[in-house]
SEVEXLUM-754441 format. One line per 5 residues: number of its first residue (from 1); their letters; for each residue x, y, z of N, C-alpha, C. Coordinates in pm, whole numbers. Atoms other than C-alpha are relative to their C-alpha. Example, Ala and Ser with C-alpha at 12.3 -4.5 7.8 and 13.67 -1.06 7.14 Angstrom:
REM SEVEXLUM-754441
1 = as = 89,-119,0,1230,-450,780,90,120,0 | -82,-119,-6,1367,-106,714,-77,109,73
//
This chain:
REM SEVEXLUM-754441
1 = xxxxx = -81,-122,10,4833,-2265,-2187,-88,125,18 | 128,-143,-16,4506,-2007,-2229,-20,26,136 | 53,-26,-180,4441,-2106,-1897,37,16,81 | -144,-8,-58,4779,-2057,-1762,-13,148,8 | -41,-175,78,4789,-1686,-1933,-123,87,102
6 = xxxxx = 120,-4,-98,4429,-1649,-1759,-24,15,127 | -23,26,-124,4500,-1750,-1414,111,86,48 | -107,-55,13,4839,-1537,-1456,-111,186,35 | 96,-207,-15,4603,-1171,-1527,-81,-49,101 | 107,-28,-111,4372,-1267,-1230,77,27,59
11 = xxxxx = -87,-16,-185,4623,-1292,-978,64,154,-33 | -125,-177,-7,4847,-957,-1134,-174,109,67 | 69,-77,-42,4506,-798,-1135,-93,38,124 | 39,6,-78,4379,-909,-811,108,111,135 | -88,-77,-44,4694,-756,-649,14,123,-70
16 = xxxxx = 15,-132,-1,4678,-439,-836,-112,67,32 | 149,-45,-24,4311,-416,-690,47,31,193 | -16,-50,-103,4460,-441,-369,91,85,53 | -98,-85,-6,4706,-237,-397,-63,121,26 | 108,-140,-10,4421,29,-466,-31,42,103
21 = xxxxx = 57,-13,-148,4283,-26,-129,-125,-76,-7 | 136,115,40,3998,-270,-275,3,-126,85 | -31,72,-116,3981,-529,42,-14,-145,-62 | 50,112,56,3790,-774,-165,50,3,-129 | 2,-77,147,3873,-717,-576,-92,-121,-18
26 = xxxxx = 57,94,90,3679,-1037,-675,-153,38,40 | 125,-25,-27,3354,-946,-481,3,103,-88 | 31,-120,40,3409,-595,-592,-19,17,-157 | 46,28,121,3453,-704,-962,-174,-57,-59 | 145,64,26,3136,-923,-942,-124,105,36
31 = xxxxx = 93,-59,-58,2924,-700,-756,-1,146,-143 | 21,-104,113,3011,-398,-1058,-81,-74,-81 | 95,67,135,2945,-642,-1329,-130,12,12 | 126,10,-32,2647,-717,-1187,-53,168,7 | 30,-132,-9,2585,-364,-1124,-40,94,-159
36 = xxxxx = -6,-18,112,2617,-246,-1495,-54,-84,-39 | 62,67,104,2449,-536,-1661,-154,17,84 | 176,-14,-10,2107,-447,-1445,-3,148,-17 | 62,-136,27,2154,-68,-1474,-23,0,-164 | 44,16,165,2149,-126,-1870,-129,-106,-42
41 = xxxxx = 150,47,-62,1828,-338,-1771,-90,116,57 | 65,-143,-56,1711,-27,-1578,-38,79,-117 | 8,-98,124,1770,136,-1920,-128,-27,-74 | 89,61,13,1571,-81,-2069,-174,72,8 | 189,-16,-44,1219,-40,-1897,20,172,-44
46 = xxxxx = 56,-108,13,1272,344,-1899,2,90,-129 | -9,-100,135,1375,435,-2251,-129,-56,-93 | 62,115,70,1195,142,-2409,-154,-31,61 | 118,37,-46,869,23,-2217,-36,113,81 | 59,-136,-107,791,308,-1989,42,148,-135
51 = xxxxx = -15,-38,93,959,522,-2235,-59,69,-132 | 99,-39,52,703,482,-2490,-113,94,-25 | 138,-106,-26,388,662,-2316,62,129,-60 | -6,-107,62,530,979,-2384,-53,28,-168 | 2,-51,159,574,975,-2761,-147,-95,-63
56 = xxxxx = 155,77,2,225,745,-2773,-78,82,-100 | 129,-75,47,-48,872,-3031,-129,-51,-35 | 89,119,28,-360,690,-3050,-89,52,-95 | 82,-84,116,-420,787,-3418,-48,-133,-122 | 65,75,89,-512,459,-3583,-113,-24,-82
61 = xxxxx = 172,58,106,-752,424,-3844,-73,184,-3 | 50,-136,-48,-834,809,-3716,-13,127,-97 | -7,-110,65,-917,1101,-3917,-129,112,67 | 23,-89,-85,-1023,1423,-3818,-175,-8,-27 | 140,-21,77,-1342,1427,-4045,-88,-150,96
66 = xxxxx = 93,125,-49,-1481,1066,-3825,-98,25,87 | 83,-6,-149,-1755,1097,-3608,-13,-59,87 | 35,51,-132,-1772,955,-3243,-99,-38,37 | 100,75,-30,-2011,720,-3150,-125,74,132 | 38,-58,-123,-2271,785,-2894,-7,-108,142
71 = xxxxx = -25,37,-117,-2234,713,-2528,-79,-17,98 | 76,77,-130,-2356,524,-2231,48,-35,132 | -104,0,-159,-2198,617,-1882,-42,-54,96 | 43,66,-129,-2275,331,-1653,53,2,136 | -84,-21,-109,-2206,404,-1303,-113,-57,132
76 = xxxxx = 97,68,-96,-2325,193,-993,40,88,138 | -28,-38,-107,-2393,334,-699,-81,-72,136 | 46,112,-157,-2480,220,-325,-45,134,87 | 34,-91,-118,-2582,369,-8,94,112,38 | -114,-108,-30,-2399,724,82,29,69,-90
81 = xxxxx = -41,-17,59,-2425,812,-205,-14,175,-52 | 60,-144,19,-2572,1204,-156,104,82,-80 | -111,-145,56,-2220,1389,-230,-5,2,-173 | -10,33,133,-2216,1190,-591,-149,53,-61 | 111,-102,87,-2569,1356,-708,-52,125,16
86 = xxxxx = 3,-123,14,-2559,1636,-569,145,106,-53 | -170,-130,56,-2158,1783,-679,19,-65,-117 | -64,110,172,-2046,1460,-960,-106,-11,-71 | 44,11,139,-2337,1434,-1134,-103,76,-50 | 15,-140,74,-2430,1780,-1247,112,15,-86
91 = xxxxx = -130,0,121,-2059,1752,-1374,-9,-97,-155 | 36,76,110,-2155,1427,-1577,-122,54,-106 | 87,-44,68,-2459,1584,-1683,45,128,-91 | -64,-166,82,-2267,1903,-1826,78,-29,-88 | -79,50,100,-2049,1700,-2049,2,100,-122
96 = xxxxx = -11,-20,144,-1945,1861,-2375,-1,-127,-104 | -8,117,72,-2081,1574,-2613,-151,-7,-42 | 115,10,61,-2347,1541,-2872,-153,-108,67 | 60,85,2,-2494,1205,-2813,54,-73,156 | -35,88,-110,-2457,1056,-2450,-140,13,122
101 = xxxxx = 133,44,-112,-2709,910,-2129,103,-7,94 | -72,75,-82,-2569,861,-1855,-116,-114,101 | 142,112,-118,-2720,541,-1610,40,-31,103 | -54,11,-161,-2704,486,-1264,-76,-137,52 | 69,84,-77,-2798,141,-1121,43,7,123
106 = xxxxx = 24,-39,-170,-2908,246,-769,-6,-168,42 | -31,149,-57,-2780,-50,-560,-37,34,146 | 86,-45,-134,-2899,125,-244,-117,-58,68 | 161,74,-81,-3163,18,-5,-75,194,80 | 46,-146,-62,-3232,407,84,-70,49,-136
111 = xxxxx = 134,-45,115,-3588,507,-71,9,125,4 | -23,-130,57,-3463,873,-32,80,26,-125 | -56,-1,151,-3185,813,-293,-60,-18,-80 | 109,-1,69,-3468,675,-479,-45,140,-77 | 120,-123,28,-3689,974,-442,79,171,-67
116 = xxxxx = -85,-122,61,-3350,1197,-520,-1,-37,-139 | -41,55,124,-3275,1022,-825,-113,43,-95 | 114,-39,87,-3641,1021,-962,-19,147,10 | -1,-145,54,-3625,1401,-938,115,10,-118 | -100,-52,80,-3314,1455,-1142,-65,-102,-139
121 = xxxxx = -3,53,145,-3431,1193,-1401,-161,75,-30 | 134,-81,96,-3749,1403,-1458,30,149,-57 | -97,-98,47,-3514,1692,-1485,94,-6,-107 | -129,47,146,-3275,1566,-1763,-88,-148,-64 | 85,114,52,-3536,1283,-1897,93,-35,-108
126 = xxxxx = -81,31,102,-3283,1265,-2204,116,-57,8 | -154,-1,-22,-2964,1239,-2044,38,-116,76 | 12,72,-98,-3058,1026,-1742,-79,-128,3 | 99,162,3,-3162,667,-1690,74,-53,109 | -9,68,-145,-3231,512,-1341,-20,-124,-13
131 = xxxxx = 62,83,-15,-3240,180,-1277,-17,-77,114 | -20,17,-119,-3334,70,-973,61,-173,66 | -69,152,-53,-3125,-268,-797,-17,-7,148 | 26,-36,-148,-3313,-304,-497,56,-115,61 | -42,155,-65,-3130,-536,-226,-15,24,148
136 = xxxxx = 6,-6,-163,-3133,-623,152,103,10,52 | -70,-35,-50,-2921,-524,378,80,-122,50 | -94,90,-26,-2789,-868,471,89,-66,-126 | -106,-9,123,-2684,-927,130,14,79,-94 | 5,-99,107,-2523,-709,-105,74,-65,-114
141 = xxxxx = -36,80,141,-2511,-809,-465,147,39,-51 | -141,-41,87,-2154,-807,-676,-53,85,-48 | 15,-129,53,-2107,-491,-867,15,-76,-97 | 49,25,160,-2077,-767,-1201,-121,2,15 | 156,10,38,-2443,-818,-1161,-36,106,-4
146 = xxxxx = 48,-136,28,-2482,-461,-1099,56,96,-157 | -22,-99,98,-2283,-335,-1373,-75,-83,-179 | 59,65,102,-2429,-633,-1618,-158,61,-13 | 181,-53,-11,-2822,-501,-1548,34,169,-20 | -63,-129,63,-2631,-127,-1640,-29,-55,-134
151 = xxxxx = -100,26,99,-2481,-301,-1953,-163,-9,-77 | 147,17,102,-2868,-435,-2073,-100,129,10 | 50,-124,14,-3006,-86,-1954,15,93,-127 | -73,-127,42,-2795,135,-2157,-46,28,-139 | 102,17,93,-2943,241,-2448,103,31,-129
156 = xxxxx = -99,-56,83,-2606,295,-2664,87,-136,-31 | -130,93,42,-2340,75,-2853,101,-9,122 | -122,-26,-58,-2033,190,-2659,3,57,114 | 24,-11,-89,-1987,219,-2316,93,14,48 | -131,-85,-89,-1790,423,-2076,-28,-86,164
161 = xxxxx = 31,67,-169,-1771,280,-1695,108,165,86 | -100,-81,-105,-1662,501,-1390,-116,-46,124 | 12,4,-126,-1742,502,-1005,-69,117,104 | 47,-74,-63,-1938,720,-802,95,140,79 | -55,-31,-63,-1615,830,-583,87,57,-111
166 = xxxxx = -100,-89,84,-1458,987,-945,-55,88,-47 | 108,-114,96,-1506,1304,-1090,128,32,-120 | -82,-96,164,-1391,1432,-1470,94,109,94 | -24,-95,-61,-1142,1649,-1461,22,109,-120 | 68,-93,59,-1318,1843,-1701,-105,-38,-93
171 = xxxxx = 130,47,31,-1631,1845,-1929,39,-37,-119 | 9,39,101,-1474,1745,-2220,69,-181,-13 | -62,173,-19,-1409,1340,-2081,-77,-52,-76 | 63,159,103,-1667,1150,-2253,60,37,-129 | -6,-15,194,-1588,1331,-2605,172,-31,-20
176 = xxxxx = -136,35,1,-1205,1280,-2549,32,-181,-28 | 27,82,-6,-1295,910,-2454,-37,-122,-129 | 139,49,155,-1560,843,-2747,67,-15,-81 | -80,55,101,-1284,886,-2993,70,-100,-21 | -36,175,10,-1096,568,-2872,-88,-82,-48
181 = xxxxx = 27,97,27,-1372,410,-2986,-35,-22,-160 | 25,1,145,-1343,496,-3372,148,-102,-44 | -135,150,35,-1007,240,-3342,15,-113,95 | 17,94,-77,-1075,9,-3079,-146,-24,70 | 85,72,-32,-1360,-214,-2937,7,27,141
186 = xxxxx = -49,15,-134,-1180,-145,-2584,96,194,44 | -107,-86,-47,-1074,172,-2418,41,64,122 | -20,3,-147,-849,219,-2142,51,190,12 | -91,-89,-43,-785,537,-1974,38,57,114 | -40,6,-92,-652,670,-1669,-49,79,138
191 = xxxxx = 116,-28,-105,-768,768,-1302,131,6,122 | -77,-37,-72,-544,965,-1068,-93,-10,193 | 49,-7,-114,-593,1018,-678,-19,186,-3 | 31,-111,-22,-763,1350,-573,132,67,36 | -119,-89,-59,-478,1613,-506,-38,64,183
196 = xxxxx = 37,-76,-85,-458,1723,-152,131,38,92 | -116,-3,-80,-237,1832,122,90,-90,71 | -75,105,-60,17,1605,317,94,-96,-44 | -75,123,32,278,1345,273,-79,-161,-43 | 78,127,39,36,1042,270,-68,39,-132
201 = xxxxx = 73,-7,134,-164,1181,-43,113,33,-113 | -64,-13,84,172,1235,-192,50,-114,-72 | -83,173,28,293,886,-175,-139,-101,-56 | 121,101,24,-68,753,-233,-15,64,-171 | 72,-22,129,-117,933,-544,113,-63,-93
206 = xxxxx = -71,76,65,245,805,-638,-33,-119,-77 | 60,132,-27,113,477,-580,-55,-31,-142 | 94,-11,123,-163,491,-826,44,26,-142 | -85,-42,117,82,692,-1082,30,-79,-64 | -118,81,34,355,432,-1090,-85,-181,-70
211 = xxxxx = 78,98,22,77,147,-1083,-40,5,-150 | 78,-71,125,-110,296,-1388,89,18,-89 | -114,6,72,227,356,-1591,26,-105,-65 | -18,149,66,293,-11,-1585,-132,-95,-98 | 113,51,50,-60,-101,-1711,-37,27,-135
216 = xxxxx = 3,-80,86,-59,153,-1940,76,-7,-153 | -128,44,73,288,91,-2095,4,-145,-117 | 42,148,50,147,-266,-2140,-98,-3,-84 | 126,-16,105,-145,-193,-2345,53,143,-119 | -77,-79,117,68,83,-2536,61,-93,-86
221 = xxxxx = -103,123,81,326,-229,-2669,-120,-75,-40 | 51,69,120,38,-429,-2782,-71,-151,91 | 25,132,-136,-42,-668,-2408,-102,93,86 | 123,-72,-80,-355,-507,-2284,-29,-130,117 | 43,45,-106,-362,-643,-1940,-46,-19,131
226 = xxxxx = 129,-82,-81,-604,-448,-1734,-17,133,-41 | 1,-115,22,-736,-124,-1745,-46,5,160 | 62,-26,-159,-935,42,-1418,-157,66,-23 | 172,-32,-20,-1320,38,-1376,-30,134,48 | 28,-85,-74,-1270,387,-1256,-46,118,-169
231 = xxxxx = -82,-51,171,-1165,506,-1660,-53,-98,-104 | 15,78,111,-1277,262,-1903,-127,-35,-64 | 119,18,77,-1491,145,-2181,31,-136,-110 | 62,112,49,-1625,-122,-2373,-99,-8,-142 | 154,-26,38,-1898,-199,-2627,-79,-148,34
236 = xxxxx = 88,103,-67,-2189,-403,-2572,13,-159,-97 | 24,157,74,-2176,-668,-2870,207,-26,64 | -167,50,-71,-1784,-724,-2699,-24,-84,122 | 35,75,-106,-1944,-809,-2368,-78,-95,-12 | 123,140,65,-2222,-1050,-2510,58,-65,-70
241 = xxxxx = -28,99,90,-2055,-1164,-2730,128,-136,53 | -128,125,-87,-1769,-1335,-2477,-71,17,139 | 123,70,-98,-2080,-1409,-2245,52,56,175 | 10,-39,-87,-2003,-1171,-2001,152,8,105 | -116,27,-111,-1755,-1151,-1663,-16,-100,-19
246 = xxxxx = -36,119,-85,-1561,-1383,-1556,19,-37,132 | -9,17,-115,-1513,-1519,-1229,-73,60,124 | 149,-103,-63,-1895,-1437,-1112,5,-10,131 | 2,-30,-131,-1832,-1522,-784,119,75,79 | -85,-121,-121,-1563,-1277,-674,-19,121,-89
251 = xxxxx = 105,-118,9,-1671,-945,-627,166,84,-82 | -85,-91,114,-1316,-814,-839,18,-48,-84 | -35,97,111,-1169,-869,-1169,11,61,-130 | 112,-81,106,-1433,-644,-1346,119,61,-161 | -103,-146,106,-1099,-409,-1531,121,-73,2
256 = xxxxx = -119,32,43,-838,-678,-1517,-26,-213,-54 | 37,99,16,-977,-1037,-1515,-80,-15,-122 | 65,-3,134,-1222,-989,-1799,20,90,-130 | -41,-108,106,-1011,-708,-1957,117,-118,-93 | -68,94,111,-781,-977,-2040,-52,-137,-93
261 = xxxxx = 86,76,91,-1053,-1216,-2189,-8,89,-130 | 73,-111,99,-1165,-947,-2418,108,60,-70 | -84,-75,78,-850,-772,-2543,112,-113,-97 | -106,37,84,-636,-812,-2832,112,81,-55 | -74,-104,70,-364,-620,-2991,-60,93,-51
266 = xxxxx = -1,-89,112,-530,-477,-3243,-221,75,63 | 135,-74,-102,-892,-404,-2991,2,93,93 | -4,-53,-132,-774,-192,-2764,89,175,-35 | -48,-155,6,-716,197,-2742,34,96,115 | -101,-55,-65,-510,392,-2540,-69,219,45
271 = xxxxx = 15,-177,-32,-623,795,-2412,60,-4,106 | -129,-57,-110,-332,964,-2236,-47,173,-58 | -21,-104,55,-491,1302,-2216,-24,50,152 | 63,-29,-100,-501,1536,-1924,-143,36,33 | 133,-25,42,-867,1643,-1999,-118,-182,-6
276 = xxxxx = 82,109,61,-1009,1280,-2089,55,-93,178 | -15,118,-102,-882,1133,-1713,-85,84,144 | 138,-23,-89,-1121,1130,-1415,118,-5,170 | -61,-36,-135,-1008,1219,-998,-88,-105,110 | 68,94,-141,-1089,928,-715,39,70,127
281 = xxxxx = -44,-103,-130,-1139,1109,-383,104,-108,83 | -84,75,-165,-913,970,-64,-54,3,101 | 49,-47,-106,-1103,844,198,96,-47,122 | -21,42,-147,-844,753,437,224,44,-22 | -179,-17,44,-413,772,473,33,-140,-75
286 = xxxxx = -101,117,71,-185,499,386,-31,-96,67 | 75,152,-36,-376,223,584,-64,-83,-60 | 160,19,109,-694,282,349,92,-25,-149 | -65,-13,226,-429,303,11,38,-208,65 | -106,143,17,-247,-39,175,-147,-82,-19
291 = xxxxx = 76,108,55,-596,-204,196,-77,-35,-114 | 50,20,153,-707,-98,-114,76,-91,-81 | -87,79,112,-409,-260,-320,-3,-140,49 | -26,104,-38,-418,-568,-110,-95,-90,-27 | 107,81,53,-799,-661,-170,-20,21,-143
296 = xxxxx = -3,-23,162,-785,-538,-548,100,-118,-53 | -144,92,28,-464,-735,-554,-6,-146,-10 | 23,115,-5,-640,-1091,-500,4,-43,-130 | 57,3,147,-710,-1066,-860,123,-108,-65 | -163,-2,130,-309,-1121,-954,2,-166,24
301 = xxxxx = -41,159,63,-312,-1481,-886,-96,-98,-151 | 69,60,132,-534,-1562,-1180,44,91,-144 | -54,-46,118,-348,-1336,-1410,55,-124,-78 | -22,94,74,-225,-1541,-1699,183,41,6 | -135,-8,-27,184,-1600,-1681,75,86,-56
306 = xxxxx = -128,-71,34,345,-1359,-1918,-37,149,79 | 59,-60,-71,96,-1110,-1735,100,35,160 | -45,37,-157,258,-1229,-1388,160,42,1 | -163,-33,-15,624,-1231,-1499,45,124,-15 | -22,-117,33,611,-900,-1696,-14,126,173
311 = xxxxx = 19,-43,-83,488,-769,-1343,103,21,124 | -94,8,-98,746,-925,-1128,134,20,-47 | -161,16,9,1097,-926,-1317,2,180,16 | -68,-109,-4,1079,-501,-1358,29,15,166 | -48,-36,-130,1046,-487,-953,122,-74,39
316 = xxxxx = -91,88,3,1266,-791,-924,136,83,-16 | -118,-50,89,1518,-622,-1135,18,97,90 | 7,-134,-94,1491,-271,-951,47,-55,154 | -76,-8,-120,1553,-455,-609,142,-17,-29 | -165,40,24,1873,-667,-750,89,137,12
321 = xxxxx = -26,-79,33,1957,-288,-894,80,85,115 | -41,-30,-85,1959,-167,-556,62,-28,125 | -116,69,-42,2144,-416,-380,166,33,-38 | -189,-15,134,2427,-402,-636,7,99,83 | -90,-102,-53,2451,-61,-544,59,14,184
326 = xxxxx = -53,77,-135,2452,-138,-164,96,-53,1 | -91,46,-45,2682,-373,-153,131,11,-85 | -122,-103,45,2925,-172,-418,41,97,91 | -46,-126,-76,2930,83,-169,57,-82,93 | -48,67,-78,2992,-167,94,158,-53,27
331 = xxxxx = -149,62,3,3287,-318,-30,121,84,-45 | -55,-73,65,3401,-47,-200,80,119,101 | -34,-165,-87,3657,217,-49,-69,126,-36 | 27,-126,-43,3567,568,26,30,61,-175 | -27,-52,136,3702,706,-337,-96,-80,-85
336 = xxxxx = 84,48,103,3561,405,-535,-183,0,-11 | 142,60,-34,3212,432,-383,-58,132,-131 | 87,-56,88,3162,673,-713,-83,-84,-110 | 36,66,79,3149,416,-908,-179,-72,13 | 158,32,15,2786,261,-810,-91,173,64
341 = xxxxx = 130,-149,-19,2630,624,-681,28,58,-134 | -26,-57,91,2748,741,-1014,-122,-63,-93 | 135,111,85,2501,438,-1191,-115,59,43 | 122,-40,-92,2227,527,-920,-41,111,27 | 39,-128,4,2260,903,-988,-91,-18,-146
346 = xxxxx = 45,27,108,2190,841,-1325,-127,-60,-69 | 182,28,53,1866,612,-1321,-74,13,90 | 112,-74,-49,1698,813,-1089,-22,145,-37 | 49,-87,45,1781,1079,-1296,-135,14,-132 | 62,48,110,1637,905,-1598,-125,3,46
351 = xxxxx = 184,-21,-67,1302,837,-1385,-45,71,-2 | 45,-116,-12,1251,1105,-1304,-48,114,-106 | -15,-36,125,1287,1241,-1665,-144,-61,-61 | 110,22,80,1047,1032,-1807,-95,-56,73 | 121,-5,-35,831,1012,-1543,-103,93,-7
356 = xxxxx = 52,-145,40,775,1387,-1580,-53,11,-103 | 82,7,140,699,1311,-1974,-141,-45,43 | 123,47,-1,446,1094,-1871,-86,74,120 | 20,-64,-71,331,1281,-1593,-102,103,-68 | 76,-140,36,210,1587,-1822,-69,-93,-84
361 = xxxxx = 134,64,45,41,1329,-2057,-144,-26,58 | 98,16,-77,-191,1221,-1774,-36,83,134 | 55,-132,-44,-238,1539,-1616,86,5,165 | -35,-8,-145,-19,1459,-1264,107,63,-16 | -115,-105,-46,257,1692,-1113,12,32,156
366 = xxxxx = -8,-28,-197,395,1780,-748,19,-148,90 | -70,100,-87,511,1484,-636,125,-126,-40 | -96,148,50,770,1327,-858,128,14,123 | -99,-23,-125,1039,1442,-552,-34,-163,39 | 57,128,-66,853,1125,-380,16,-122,-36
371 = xxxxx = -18,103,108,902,915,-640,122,-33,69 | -141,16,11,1292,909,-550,-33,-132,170 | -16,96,-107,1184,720,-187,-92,-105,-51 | 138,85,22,867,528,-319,62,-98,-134 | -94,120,67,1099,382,-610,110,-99,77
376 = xxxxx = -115,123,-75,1341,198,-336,-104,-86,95 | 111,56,-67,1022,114,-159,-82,-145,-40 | 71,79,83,847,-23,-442,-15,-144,35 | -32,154,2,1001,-399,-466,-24,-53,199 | -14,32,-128,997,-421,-85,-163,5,65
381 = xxxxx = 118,16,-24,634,-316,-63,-74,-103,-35 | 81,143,34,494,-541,-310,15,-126,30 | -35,118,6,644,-778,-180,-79,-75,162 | 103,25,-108,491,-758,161,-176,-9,14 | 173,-12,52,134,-692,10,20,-144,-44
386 = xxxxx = 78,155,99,178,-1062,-182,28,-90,116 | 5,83,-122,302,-1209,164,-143,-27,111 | 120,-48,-81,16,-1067,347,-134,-45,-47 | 166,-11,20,-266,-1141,101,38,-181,-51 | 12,178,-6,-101,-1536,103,-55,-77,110
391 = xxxxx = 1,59,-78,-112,-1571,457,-123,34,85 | 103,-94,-37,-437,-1340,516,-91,18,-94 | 95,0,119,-737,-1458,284,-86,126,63 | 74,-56,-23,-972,-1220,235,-163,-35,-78 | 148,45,33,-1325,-1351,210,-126,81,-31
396 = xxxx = 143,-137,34,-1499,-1024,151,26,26,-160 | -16,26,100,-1395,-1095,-211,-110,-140,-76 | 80,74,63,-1625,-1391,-277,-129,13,19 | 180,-9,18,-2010,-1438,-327,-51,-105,9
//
């Protein structure tokens, strides 16, 4: 009889759907549902997991009266490296911060960098420590071995890492930094793209934004599962004491492969400040951003699974999201097509909203507009980057 009564309201309501002018009503029913149960998924990530960063405070254990450890800024550098000691590291050297060295293992085979270097460290003898990593030009060593012969250099507990190609974006980064490490063993923080003119540095710095959000978000909730070697820190009895990198023979990993050996809930600290995050120049358009993410990207098949899923269901979700609305509009007459642009006004207004929160946390602005194409992009990109780096090893990753 239920099922009589049942079968009775489909059919009245299938005919008052077409009555509407609804060609299909059963697609068009399914395709809403569906539509509404992933935009309240959409909700989800942006109130809730993305959400978060904003209202974030990384005040654990923290009081104002604590003092900040002292610091040990290991940074490897290679051949080419003139622009980085003569403009970036006068900046590193100018730091506002009691107690800090910075060290440079010269990985170069150029005995002028040498002969530059040993001037500046007779110039700052306090501040500066060279160590030289001499190699041949047919082979060049991993940057773990280079940053491990840093790590036994350094003459400090707690240790900051960055990259030759970043600069502060101001002098008060290490001391902003240093305080993550009066509540965590581990601290991640963040590393924008240089600002410059054009459409490609708008969408590239997106890139990096949206990337960094999700990483971020994840080590805010309590799943530290990378940071970026460009931003981050460490201390030394952390790295000795879990015997170093992992996976010594590929040359990545360094900020996501051994960040997830090492972290725990309750190890890991969080700086979302504009002041405490560092600027990677751009050396190329959107060729140089696609091959960056694609050889960095080898990394993701050794992520560990909740790592992998947490990664794939929000894009996942976001394409379904924008299907639905597709093929609501599709089926949908001319009047009803408010119904899914009405959903799809809505959580790109939301994005946009609290991308902007997070946005002024980590010092970026001027390109959330971009955001609105680079979010329908997203799921469709990554998806061609994990095709590409299945069917297209890249061997300049191993040792």
């Amino acid at each position: 009889f239920q099922i009589k009564i049942t079968v009775e309201y489909l059919n009245l309501l299938y005919n008052d759907l077409i009555e509407l002018g609804i060609a299909h009503p059963y697609l068009a029913l399914g395709l809403n549902t569906i539509l509404i149960a992933l935009f309240f998924i959409q909700l989800y990530y942006y109130l809730s997991v993305y959400g978060s960063i904003p209202h974030f405070r990384n005040n654990r254990g923290i009081r104002k009266d604590m003092p900040t450890p002292p610091i040990s800024v290991i940074i490897v550098i290679r051949e080419n490296s003139y622009y980085f000691i003569e403009e970036t590291l006068p900046l590193l050297l100018q730091q506002q911060y009691d107690a800090f060295e910075i060290v440079l293992v010269d990985c170069s085979y150029d005995d002028e960098i040498a002969e530059i270097l040993a001037e500046k460290r007779a110039e700052y003898p306090e501040l500066l420590h060279v160590t030289r990593f001499k190699q041949q030009l047919q082979h060049e060593h991993s940057i773990k071995l280079a940053l491990t012969v840093g790590i036994k250099a350094a003459r400090y507990e707690h240790l900051l890492f960055t990259t030759p190609d970043c600069v502060p974006t101001s002098d008060k980064w290490i001391a902003l930094m240093a305080k993550g490490f009066i509540s965590g063993d581990i601290v991640i923080g963040y590393c924008g793209i240089e600002q410059k003119k054009g459409g490609a540095n708008r969408w590239i710095r997106c890139s990096r934004f949206i990337s960094s959000v999700r990483y971020l978000a994840s080590a805010v909730r309590g799943y530290t599962y990378r940071g970026t070697l460009y931003n981050i820190g460490y201390t030394k009895s952390l790295y000795f004491g879990n015997k170093g990198f992992t996976h010594l023979n590929m040359g990545i990993g360094v900020d996501d492969l051994f960040i997830q050996k090492i972290a725990t809930p309750d190890n890991v600290s969080v700086i979302m400040n504009p002041n405490a995050t560092v600027r990677q120049f751009q050396y190329g358009g959107i060729g140089w951003w696609y091959a960056l993410c694609k050889y960095f990207g080898y990394a993701y098949r050794y992520y560990p699974g909740k790592a992998k899923r947490a990664l794939r269901s929000e894009l996942v979700f976001r394409f379904l999201f924008f299907g639905a609305v597709a093929g609501s509009i599709i089926v949908l007459p001319l009047l009803w097509m408010a119904i899914p642009l009405f959903f799809l006004f809505i959580r790109l207004l939301l994005v946009e909203l609290t991308l902007r929160k997070i946005g002024k946390r980590l010092g970026e602005h001027k390109f959330l507009g971009t955001y609105v194409l680079y979010d329908i992009w997203a799921p469709i990109g990554g998806l061609i980057i994990g095709i590409d780096r299945m069917f297209r090893r890249n061997k300049a990753i191993w040792r």
